[in-house]
C-alpha positions as CSV (number, residue, x, y, z in Angstrom):
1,X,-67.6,63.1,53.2
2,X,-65.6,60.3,55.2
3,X,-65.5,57.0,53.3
4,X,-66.7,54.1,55.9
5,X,-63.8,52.0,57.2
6,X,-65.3,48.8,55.4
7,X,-64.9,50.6,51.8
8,X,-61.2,49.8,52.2
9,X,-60.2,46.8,50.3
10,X,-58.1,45.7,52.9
11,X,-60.8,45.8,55.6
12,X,-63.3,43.8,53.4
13,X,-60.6,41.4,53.6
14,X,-60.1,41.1,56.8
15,X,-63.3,40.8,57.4
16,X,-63.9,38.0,54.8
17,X,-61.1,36.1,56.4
18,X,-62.9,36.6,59.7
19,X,-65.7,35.0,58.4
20,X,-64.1,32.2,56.8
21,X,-62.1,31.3,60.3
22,X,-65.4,31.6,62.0
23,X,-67.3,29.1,59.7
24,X,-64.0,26.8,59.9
25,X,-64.8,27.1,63.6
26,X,-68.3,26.0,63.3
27,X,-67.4,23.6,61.1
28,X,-64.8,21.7,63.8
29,X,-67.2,22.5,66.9
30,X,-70.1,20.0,64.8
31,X,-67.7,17.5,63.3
32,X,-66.6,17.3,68.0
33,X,-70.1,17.2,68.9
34,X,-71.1,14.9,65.6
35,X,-68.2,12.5,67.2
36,X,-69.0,12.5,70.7
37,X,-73.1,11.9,69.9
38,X,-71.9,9.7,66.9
39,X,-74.4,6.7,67.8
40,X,-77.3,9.1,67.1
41,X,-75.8,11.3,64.1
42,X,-74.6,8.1,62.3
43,X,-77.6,6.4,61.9
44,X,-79.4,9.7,61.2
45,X,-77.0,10.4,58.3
46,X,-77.1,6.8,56.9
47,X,-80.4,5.9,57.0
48,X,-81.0,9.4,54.2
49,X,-79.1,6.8,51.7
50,X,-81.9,4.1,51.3
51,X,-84.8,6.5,52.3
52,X,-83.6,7.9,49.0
53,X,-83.8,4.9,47.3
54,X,-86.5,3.4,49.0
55,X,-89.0,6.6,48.9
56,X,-90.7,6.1,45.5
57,X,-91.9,2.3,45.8
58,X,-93.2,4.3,49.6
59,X,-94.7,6.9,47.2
60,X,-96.8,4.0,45.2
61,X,-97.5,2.2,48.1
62,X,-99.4,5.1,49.7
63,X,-101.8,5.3,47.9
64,X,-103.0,2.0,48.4
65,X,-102.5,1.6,52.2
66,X,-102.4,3.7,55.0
67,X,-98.2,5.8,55.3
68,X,-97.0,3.7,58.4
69,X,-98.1,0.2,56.8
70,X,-96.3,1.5,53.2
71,X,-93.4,2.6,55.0
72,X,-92.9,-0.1,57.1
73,X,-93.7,-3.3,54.6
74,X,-90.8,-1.4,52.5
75,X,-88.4,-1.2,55.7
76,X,-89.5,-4.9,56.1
77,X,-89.0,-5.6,52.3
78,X,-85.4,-3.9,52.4
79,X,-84.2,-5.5,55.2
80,X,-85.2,-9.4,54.2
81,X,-83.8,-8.3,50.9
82,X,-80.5,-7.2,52.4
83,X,-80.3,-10.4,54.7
84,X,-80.8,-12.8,51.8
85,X,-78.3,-10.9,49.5
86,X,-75.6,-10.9,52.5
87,X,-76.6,-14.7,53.5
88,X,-76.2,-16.0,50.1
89,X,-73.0,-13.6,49.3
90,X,-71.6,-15.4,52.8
91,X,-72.3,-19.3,52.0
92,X,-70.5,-18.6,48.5
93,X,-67.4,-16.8,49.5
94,X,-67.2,-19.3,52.6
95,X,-66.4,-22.2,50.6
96,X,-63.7,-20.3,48.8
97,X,-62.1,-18.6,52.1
98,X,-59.4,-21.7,52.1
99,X,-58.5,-20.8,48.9
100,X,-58.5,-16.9,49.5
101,X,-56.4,-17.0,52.2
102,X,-53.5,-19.4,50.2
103,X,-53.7,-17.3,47.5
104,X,-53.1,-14.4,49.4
105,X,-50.1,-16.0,50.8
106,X,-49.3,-17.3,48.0
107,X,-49.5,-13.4,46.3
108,X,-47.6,-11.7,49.4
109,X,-45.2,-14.5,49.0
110,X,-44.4,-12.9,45.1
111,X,-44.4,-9.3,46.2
112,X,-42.2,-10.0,48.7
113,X,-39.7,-11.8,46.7
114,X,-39.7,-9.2,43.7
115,X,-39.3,-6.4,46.0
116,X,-36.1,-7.9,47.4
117,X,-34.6,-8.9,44.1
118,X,-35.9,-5.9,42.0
119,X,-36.2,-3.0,44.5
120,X,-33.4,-4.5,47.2
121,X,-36.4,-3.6,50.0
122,X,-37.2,-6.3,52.6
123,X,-40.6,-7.1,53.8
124,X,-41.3,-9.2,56.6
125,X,-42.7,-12.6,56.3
126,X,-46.4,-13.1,56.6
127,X,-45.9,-15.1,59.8
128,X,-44.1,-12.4,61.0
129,X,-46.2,-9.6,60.1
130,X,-49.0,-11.7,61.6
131,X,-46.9,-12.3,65.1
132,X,-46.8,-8.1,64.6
133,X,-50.6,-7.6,64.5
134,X,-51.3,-10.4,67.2
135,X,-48.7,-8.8,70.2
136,X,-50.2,-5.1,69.1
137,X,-53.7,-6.8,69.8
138,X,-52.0,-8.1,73.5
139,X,-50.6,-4.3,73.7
140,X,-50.2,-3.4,77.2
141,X,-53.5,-3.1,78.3
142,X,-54.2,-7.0,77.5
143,X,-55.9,-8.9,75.1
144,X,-58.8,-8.8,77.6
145,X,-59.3,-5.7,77.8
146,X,-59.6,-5.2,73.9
147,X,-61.7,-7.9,73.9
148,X,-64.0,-5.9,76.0
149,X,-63.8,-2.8,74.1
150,X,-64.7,-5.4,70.7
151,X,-67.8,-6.3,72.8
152,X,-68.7,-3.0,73.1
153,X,-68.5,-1.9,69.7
154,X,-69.9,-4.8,68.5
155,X,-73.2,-3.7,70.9
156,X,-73.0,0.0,69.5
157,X,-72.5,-1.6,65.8
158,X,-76.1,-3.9,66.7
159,X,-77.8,-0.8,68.4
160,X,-76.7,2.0,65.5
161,X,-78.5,-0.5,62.8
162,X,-81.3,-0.9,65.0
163,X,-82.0,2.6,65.7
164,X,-80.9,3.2,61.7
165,X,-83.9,1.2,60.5
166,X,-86.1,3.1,63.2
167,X,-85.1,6.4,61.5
168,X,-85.7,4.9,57.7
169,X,-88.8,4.3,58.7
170,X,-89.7,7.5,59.8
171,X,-88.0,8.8,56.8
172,X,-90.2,7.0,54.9
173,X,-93.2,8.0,56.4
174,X,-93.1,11.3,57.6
175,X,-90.5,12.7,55.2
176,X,-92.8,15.4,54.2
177,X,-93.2,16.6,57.5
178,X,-89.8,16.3,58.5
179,X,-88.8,18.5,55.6
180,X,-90.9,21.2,56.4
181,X,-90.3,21.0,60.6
182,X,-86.7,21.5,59.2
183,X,-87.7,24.6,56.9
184,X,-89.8,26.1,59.4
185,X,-86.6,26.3,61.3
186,X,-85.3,29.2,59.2
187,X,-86.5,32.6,59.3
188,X,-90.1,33.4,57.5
189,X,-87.9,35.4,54.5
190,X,-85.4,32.6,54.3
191,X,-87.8,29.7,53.9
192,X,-88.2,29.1,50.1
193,X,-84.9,29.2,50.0
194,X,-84.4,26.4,52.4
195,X,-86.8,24.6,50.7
196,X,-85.1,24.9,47.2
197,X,-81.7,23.9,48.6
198,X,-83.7,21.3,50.7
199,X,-85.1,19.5,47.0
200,X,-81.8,19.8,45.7
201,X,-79.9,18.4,48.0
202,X,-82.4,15.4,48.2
203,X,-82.7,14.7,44.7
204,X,-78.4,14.6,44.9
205,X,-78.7,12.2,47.1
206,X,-80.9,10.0,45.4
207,X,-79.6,10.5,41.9
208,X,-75.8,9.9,43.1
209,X,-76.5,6.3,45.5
210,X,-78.7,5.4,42.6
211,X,-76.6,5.6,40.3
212,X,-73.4,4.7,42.2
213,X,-75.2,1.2,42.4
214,X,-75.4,0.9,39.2
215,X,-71.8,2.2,38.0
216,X,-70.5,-0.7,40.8
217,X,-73.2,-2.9,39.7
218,X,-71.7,-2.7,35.9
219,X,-68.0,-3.0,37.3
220,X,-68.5,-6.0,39.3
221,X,-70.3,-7.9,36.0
222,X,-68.0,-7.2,33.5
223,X,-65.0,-7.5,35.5
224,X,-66.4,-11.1,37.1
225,X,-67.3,-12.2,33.4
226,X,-63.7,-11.0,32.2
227,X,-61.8,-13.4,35.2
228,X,-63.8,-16.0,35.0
229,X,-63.2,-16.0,30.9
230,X,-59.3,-15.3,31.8
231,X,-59.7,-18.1,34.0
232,X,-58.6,-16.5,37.2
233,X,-59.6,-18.4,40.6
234,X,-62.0,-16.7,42.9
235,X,-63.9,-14.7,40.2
236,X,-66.8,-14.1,42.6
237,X,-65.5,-12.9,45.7
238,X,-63.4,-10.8,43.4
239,X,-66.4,-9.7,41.6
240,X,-68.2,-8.6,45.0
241,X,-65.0,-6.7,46.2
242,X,-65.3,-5.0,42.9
243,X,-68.9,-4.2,43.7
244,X,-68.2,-3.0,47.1
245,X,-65.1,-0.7,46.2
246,X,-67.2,0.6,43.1
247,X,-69.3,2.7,46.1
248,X,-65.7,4.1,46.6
249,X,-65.5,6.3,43.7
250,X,-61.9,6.1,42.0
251,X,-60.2,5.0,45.4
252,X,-62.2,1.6,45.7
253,X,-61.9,0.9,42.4
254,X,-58.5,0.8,42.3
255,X,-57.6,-1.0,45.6
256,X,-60.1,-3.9,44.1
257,X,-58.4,-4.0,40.5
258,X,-55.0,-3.6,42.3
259,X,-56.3,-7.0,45.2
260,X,-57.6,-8.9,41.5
261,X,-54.0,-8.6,40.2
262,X,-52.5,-10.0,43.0
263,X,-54.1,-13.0,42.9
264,X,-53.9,-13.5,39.0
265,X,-50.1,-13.2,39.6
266,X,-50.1,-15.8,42.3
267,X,-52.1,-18.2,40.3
268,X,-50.9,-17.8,36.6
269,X,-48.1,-15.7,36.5
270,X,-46.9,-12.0,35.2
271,X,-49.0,-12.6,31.7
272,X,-52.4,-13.6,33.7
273,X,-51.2,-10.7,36.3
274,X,-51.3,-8.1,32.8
275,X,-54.4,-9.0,31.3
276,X,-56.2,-8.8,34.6
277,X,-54.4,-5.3,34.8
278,X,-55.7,-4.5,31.1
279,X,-59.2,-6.1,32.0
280,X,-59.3,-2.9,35.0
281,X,-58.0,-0.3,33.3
282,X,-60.4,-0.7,29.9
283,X,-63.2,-1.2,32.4
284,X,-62.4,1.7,34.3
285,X,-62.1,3.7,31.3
286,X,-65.6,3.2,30.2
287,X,-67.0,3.8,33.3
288,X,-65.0,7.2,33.9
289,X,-65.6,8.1,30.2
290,X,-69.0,6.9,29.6
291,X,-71.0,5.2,32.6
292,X,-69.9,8.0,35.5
293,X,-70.9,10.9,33.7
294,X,-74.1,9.5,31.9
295,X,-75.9,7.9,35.4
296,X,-73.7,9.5,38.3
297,X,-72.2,13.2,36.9
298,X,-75.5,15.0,36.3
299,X,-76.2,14.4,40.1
300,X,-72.4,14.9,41.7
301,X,-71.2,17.5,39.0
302,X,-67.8,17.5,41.1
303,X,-64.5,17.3,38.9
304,X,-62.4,14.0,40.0
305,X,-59.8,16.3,41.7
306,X,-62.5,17.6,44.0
307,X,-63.7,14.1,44.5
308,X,-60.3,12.8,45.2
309,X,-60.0,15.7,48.0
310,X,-63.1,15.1,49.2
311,X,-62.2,11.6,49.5
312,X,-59.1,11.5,51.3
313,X,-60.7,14.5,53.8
314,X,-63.3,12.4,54.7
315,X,-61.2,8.9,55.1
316,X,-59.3,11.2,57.5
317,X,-61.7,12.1,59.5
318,X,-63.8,9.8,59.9
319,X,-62.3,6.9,57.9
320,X,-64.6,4.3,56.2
321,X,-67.2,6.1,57.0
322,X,-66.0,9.5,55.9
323,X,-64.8,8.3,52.4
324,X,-68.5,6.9,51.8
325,X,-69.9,10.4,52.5
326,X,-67.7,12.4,51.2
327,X,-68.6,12.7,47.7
328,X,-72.3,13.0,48.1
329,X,-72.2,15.3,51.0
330,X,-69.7,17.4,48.6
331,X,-71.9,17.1,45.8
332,X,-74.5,18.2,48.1
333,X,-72.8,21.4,49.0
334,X,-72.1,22.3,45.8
335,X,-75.9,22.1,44.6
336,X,-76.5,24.5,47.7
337,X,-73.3,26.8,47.0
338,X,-74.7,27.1,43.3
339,X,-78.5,28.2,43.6
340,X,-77.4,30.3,46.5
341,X,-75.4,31.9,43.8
342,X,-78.5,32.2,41.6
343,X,-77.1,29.2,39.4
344,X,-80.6,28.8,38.0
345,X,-80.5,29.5,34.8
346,X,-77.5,27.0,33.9
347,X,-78.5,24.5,30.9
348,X,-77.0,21.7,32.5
349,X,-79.0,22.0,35.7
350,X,-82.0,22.5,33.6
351,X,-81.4,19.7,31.4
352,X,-81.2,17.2,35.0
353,X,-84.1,18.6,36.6
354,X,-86.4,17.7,33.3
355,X,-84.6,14.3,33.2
356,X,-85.7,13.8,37.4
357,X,-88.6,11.8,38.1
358,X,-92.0,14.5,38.6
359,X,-91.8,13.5,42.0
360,X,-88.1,14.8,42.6
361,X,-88.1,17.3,39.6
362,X,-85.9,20.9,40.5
363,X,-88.2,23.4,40.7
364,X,-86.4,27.3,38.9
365,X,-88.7,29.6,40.6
């Protein structure tokens, strides 16, 4: 009797790499029709972040008032919230903006100098480098012209938010349904397995935006405390750059300890520059050691070289953007990619699912 031609171990190579060069085709063919419908896939993708978030105050609120009135006094709630947050955050850096700015300057100024004296490298002046970016913003086709393209990003920018907080509130109120349109899309055999993955991946993304408030939340206050006790100008706007790169995991961080330093080394010197530099790294430490995998590693579960990779693949393909989804769309995969390999049984996965709200609890059928 014949052995079939698949029995070889060469052919079930072949035909494994097949298949991965297919799903790396499928892959590409979404991420070019993602880009080109972009207005409607961004918002759709975003608005999962504080649905997330938002979707057990919704919970509550049901059963008090009819879904559409919960959903939408939440969507109402977030956004006033957001506004004031912003508005406030605004009026307190503006009257420091002079003072940015010098600094700046004053800290490009330093670099400069030490990089000519101590690494014999010349970098233009800031007026210079400024002249740069203002003739690339002439370009050839006119400063017109890119003026008119800002327009028009600026009115995609107004329209994406618009049509984001459309979808949250959807999310928010027919999330239930919308789950189960989307599992019904799957073959009758295939469904409880798209529902499983379909918890999973929701209960990721709740846990890890969560909690990767709270790790930037941390950052920001005991960084802000440790300038202002160091005496270093701007602590707050520092402070709220620390916050913002803290949603960055390990890359923001570091370009918002590395901005802090700057400006301690304008202001006081090399001695303020270290102790601003110490202030980050103990920080850091504590978060990476004790913080990161207490609130955000149960739910990402991704070693920091993964989340490094999956980092710099999303900033380069879809830059700011892609670095803020990278992690928990990797994370997400991963929880997939492990139950479809019957990781069900794992103590660590059990462990998270009986620490999860009811609500969002893992089922291990």
């Amino acid at each position: 009797m014949t052995r079939p031609l698949t029995a070889h171990p060469v052919v079930r190579w072949g035909v494994v790499a097949w298949a991965i060069l297919g799903l790396v085709a499928v892959f590409v063919l979404a991420a070019m029709v993602m880009g080109q419908v972009r207005l409607v896939v961004v918002p759709l993708i975003l608005a999962l972040f504080p649905a997330a978030l938002l979707a057990p105050l919704s919970e509550r609120l049901r059963g008090r008032i009819p879904d559409a009135a919960a959903a939408l006094v939440v969507v109402l709630g977030f956004l006033v919230g957001l506004v004031a947050v912003l508005g406030i955050l605004g009026w307190l850096i503006a009257g420091e903006l002079t003072e940015v700015v010098d600094t700046m300057e004053e800290s490009y100024d330093d670099v400069r100098e030490w990089t000519e004296d101590t690494l014999n490298v010349e970098l233009p002046a800031l007026d210079e480098a400024l002249e740069q970016v203002r003739e690339w913003a002439a370009g050839e086709d006119g400063l017109g012209q890119r003026a008119g393209s800002a327009a028009v990003t600026g009115i995609e920018v107004v329209s994406s938010v618009l049509f984001g907080l459309v979808v949250l509130f959807f999310y928010l109120k027919d999330g239930d349904r919308i789950a189960a349109w989307l599992r019904d899309l799957f073959p009758r055999r295939a469904r409880a397995d798209a529902d499983e993955i379909g918890r999973r991946v929701w209960f990721t993304l709740g846990a890890y935006f969560r909690g990767q408030l709270v790790v930037a939340a941390v950052d920001a206050v005991f960084i802000g405390l440790g300038l202002v006790v160091l005496g270093v100008p701007l602590a707050l706007p520092l402070a709220i750059l620390v916050f913002i790169g803290g949603l960055f995991p390990i890359v923001g961080a570091f370009t918002a300890g590395a901005v802090a330093v700057l400006i301690a080394l304008a202001d006081g010197g090399v001695g303020l520059a270290l102790a601003v530099l110490a202030l980050n790294v103990v920080v850091q430490q504590v978060e990476g050691n004790v913080l990161e995998p207490l609130v955000v590693g149960r739910a990402t579960r991704l070693h920091p070289l993964a989340i490094l990779v999956a980092l710099t693949a999303g900033a380069v393909t879809f830059g700011i953007l892609g670095a803020f989804l990278a992690v928990p769309i990797a994370a997400s995969l991963a929880r997939g990619i492990g139950y479809l390999r019957d990781d069900v049984d794992d103590p660590a996965e059990e462990e998270m699912d009986e620490d999860a709200p009811a609500e969002e609890r893992v089922s291990s059928d």
